[in-house]
DRENVOMAR-282028 format. One record per residue (C-alpha): z, y, x; residue in three letters. Coordinates in steps of 0.001 Angstrom, whole numbers, plus 500000, padded with zeros to 6 digits. Layout:
ZYXALA;...
This chain:
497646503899525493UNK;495272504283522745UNK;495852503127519193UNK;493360502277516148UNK;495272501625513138UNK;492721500355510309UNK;494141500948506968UNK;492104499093503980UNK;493482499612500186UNK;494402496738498302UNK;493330493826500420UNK;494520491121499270UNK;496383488549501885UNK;494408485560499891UNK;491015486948500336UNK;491491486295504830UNK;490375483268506385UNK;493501483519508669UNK;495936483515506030UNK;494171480604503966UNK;492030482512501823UNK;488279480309501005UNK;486922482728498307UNK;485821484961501032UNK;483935484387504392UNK;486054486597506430UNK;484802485713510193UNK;485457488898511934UNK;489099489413510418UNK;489242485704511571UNK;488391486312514629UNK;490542489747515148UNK;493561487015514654UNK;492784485080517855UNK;493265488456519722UNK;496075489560517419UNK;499269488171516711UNK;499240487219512695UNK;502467488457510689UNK;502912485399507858UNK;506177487351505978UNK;505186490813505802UNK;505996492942502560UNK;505025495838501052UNK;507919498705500543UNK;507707501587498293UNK;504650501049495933UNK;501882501639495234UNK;499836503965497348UNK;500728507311498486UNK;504407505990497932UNK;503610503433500401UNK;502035506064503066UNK;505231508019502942UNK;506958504969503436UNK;504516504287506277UNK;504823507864508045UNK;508957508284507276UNK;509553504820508471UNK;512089504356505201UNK;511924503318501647UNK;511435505918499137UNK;511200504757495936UNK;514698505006495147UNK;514722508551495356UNK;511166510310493740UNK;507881508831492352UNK;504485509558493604UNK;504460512638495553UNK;503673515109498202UNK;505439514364501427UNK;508238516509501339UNK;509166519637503940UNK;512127517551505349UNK;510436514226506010UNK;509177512969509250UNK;505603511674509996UNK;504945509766512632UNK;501456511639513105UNK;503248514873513244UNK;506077513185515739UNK;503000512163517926UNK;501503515834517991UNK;504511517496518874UNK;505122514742521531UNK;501440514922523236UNK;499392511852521897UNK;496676513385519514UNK;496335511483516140UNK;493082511640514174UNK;492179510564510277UNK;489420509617508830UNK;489562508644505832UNK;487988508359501957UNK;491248507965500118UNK;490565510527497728UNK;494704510530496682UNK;495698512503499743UNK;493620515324498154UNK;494928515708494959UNK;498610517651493630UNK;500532514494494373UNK;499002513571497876UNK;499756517042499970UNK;501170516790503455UNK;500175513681504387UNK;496751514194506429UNK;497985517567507498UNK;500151516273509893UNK;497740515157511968UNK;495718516914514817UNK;492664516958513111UNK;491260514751509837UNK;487659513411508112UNK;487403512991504394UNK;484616511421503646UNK;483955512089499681UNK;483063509970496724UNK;485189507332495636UNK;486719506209492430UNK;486548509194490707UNK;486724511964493725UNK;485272515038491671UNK;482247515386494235UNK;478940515209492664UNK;478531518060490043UNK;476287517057487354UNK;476060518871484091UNK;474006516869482439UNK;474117512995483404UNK;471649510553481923UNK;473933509250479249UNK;471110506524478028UNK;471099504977481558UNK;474837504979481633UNK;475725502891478946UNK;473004500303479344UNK;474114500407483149UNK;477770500067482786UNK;479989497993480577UNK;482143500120477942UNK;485289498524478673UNK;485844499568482223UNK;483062502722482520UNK;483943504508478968UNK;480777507095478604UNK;483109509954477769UNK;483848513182480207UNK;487911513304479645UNK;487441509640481412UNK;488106509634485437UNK;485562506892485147UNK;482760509031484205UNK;483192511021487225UNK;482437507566489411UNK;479470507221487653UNK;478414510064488272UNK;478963509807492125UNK;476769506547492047UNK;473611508497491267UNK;473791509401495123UNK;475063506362496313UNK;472180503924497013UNK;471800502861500661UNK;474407500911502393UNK;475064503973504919UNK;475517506328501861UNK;478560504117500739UNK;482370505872501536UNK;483330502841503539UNK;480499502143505668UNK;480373506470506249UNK;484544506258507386UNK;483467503919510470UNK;480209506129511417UNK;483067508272511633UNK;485146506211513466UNK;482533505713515891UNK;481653509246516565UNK;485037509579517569UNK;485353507090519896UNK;482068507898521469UNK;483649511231522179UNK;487224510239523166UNK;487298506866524740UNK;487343507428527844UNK;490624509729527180UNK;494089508403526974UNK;496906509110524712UNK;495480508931521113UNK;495982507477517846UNK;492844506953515799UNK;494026506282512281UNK;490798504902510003UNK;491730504237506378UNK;489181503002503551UNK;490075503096499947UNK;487660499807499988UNK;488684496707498661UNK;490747499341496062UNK;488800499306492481UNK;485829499858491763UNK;484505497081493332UNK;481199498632494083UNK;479416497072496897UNK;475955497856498762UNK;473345495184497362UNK;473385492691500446UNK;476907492403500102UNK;476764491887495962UNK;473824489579495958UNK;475821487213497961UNK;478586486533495979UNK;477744487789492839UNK;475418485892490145UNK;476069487273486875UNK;473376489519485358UNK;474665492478483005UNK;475969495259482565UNK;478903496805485469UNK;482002494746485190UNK;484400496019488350UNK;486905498196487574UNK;489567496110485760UNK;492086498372484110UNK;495700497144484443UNK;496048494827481475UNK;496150491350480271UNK;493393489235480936UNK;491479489216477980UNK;487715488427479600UNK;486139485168479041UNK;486058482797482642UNK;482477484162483278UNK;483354487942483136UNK;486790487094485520UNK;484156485456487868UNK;481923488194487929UNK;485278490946488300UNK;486779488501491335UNK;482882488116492314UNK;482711491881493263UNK;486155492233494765UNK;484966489352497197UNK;481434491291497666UNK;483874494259498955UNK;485825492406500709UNK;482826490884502912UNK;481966494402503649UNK;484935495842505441UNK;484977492385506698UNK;481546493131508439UNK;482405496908509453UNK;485728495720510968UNK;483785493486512617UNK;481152495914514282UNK;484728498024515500UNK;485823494440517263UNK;481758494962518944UNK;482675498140519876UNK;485686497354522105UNK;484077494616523534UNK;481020496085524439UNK;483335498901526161UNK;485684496781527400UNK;488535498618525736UNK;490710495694524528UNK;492887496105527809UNK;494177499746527139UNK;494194500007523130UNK;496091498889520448UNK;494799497804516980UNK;496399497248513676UNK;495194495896511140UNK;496886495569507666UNK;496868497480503642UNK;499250499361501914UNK;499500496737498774UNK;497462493644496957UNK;496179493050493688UNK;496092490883490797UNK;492562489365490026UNK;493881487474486912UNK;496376485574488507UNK;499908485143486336UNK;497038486300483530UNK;497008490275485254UNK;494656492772486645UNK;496064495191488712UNK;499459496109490282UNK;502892497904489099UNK;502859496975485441UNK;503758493545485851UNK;506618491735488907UNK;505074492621491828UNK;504352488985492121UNK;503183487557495633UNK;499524488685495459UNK;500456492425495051UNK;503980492429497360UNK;503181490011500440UNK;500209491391502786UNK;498441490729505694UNK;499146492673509679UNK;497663491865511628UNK;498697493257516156UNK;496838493613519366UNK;499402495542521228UNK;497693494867525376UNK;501236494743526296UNK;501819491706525508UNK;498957489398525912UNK;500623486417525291UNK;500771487517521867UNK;497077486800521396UNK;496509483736518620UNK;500395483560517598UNK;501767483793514312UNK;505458484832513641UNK;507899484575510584UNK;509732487535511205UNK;510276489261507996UNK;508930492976508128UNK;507674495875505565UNK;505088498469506163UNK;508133501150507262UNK;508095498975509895UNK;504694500357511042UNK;506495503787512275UNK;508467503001514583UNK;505705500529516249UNK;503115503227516286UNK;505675505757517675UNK;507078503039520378UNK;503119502561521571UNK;503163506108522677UNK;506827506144523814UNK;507543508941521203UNK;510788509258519957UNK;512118507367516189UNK;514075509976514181UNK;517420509115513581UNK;516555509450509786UNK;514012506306510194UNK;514787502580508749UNK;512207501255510426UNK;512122498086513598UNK;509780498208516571UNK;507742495104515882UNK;506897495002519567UNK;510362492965519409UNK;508361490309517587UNK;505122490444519575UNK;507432490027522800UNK;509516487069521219UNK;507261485629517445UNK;511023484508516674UNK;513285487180517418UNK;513527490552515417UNK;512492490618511659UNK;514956491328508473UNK;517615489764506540UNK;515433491111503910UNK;512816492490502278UNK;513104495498499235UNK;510536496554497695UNK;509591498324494447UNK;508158500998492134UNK;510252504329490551UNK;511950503357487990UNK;510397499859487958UNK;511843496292489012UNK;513427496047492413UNK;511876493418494442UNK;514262491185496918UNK;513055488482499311UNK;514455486571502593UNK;510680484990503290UNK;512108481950501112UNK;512909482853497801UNK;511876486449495691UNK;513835488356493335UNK;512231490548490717UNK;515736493053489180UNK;514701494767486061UNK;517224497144484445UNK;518346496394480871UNK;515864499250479454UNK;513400500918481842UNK;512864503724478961UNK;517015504307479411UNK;517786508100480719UNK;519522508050484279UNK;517491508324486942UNK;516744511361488585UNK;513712512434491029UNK;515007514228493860UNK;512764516546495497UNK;511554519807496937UNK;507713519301495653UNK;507601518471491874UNK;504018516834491356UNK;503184513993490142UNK;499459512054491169UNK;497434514657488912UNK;499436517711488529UNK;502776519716488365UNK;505730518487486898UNK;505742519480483368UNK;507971522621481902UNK;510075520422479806UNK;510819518049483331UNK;511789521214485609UNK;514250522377482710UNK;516511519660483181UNK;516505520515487390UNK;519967520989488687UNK;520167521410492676UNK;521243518476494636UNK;523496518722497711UNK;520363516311499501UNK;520938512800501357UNK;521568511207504680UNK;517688512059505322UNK;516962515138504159UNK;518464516841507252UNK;520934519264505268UNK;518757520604502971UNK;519884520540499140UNK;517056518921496602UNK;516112519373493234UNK;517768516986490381UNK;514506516435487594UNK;515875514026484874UNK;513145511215485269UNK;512061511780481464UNK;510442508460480164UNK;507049510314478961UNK;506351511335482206UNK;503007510912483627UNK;504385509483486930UNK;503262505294487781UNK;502688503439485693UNK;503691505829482277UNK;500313507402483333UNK;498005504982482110UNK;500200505431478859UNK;501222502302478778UNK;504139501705481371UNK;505836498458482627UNK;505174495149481025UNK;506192491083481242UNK;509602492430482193UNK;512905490059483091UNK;514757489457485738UNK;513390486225487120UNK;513864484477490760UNK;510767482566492259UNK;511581479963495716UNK;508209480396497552UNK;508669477395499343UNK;508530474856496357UNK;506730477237494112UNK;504528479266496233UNK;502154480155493084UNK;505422481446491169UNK;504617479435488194UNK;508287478789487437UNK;511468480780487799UNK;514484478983488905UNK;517905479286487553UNK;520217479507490985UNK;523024482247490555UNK;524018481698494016UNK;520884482548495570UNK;520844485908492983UNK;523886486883494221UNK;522850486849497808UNK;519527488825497685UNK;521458491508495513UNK;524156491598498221UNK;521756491766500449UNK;519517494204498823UNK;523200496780498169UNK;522792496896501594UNK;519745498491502117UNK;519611500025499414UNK;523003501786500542UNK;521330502097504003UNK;519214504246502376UNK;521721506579500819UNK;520255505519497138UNK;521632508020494094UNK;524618506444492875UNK;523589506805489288UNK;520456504225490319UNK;523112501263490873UNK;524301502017487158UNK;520892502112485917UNK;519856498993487024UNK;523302497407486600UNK;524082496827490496UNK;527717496277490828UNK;528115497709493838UNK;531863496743494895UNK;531448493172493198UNK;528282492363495190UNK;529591493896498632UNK;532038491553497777UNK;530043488404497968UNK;528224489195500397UNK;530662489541502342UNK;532475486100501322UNK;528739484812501774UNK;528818485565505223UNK;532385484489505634UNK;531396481285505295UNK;527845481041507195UNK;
């Protein structure tokens, strides 16, 4: 078996053809679904991204237990799982997170790895003196501040080299992608994991691609910072305009992969996945961005996307099975016939590609540190917010104290006690950091933290824009049953079920007189 596992950041379920989405012409993920079987009720886990990837290479929610981190000494990977078991995993990649304090471990894992430089604000192009003048009639103040302590004076900077479509990160991780599969494709046995930062902000696309969608003339308006809406409805066209631009790209790259296995007839011997790690708000429920607000729909519920040439008779099917990007660990590890740690949470979803109806979850939890915990069944969503998310309480438990940019501050490690360790951390004892509310950890970085807070429960079905919360304490009580569970599958910190007010005997209660009585 060989395995290609496309990663794209922040691509939005909306934006596909195949899951409704008009804003976009999207014909080559379109056409990827009538090979693939589509995945209508899959969720996001631990949030947002290199959260999510250790989510994605543990195969269990962490966001319970640390913030943004490394991926820590005692956690599995299923890259690393794959090397010691014989399949050789390669990644390519321009996600320029995995190379900073709070992204360490991750690409190590694998056999061998491409980073392809100069997104966001990657520090890659050294310029002492930039042309300042050209800057600020280029770019508009409000999302390219011409200052140097900005990260988004650094991404200006990197555009003075970026000017051809092939000079673009994105279009430069599948040149990559192809060199390797000109080398290895006639091999067996390996996992070819290709991950673009692209849709993920800024939404800087090559020309072709911009001139198509969009028609506003002006200064550079496509990195929306994660706030309010506050544009007028010709600047939100113009921000939406680019992310579509983007969008169209990796459309058209993905597309030139699904060339390449047809022209090499490789469709009958390798897997591909396609899916993201989390959405984004382009002012819907009056947001940019992701974390600060309820992880509404647009930011929680994201596309997969499976050819697995096992089961060909999953080709043009949809399922309903509930599943979460953990999920993803055990599938890739079951396509190789490597072992699944006992310390994983994840399901197979070669269950659901054999049988669209069988397999799936009760439900899904999702969520940021120290943020609301999200709670759906497919049908209705729960957002739990604790009474104060500035309250002391929680604790970050682990062996490798960085946050996204740096160390954990002095005044942090002073309040570290040592922790006896959890159900997954294989007998090793863990460091106890008081989660101080200052702390430059998601979304306190930005300075501003979380916002449009309340407890609030949305029915999908009736309401699938979630444009008004319903009042059914029934239904509450059941996805908080429900969520105890996993959340005690997990081996959460006790003091996290005070924090956010989780009764944990009461609601183990009802859910077991809820299923009593199913």
């Amino acid at each position: 078996m060989r395995t290609i596992f496309v990663l794209f950041d922040s691509l939005n379920r909306s934006a596909l053809g195949a899951y409704g989405g008009t804003s976009v012409k999207t014909p080559n993920f379109d056409r990827f679904a009538e090979r693939a079987m589509t995945f209508d009720r899959h969720y996001v886990g631990s949030l947002p991204c290199m959260p999510a990837r250790r989510d994605l290479h543990s195969g269990r929610l962490n966001f319970t237990h640390r913030s943004w981190g490394p991926l820590e000494p005692f956690d599995n990977s299923f890259a690393e799982i794959l090397k010691s078991n014989g399949t050789y995993s390669h990644l390519i990649s321009d996600h320029l997170h995995y190379f900073e304090d709070g992204g360490a471990g991750f690409h190590t894992r694998f056999n061998s790895w491409d980073f392809v430089r100069g997104q966001e604000y990657d520090p890659w192009v050294a310029m002492v003196k930039p042309p300042l003048d050209r800057f600020r009639e280029m770019y508009d103040a409000r999302h390219y501040p011409i200052t140097r302590d900005s990260k988004r004076f650094q991404s200006m900077v990197n555009r003075e080299t970026i000017r051809d479509e092939a000079d673009f990160p994105g279009p430069k991780c599948f040149a990559s992608g192809f060199e390797f599969l000109d080398r290895n494709r006639e091999a067996d046995d390996w996992l070819l994991m290709l991950e673009c930062f692209d849709p993920h902000e800024p939404f800087h696309a090559p020309a072709d691609y911009h001139d198509a969608y969009v028609e506003a003339a002006g200064k550079v308006l496509d990195w929306p910072r994660y706030e309010r809406v506050a544009e007028n409805p010709e600047e939100i066209e113009t921000i939406r305009a680019n992310y579509a631009a983007l969008v169209a790209m990796c459309d058209a790259y993905f597309g030139k992969l699904l060339d390449y296995l047809d022209r090499h007839e490789m469709w009958e011997d390798t897997a591909l996945i396609l899916t993201t790690d989390h959405g984004f708000l382009l002012s819907e429920h009056d947001w940019w961005g992701k974390c600060r607000m309820p992880y509404y729909e647009e930011v929680s519920h994201i596309p997969l996307m499976i050819h697995d040439p096992r089961f060909p008779q999953a080709a043009g099917q949809r399922t309903d099975a509930l599943t979460q990007t953990m999920d993803l660990m055990s599938t890739l590890l079951g396509l190789h016939d490597a072992p699944v740690p006992p310390e994983a949470r994840s399901h197979d979803l070669a269950n659901v590609l054999a049988l669209p109806a069988a397999g799936g979850r009760d439900v899904a939890v999702f969520g940021v540190f120290g943020g609301p915990i999200g709670m759906t069944d497919g049908q209705h969503v729960l957002y739990h917010y604790p009474a104060d998310w500035r309250a002391p309480g929680l604790r970050e438990y682990t062996l490798a104290p960085q946050h996204m940019n740096g160390p954990f501050s002095v005044a942090e490690l002073k309040t570290a006690e040592l922790s006896q360790g959890f159900d997954f951390t294989k007998g090793v004892p863990l460091l106890s950091i008081a989660a101080l509310p200052d702390a430059p950890r998601v979304p306190m970085n930005d300075g501003l933290g979380f916002d449009d807070v309340g407890t609030r429960l949305y029915d999908l079905v009736e309401d699938p824009d979630q444009e008004c919360p319903i009042d059914a304490p029934d239904i509450v009580a059941r996805l908080r049953a429900q969520a105890i569970a996993v959340l005690q599958d997990h081996d959460t910190p006790e003091e996290v079920y005070r924090w956010y007010n989780l009764d944990v005997s009461t609601q183990i209660k009802k859910r077991e007189e809820l299923h009593d009585t199913v």
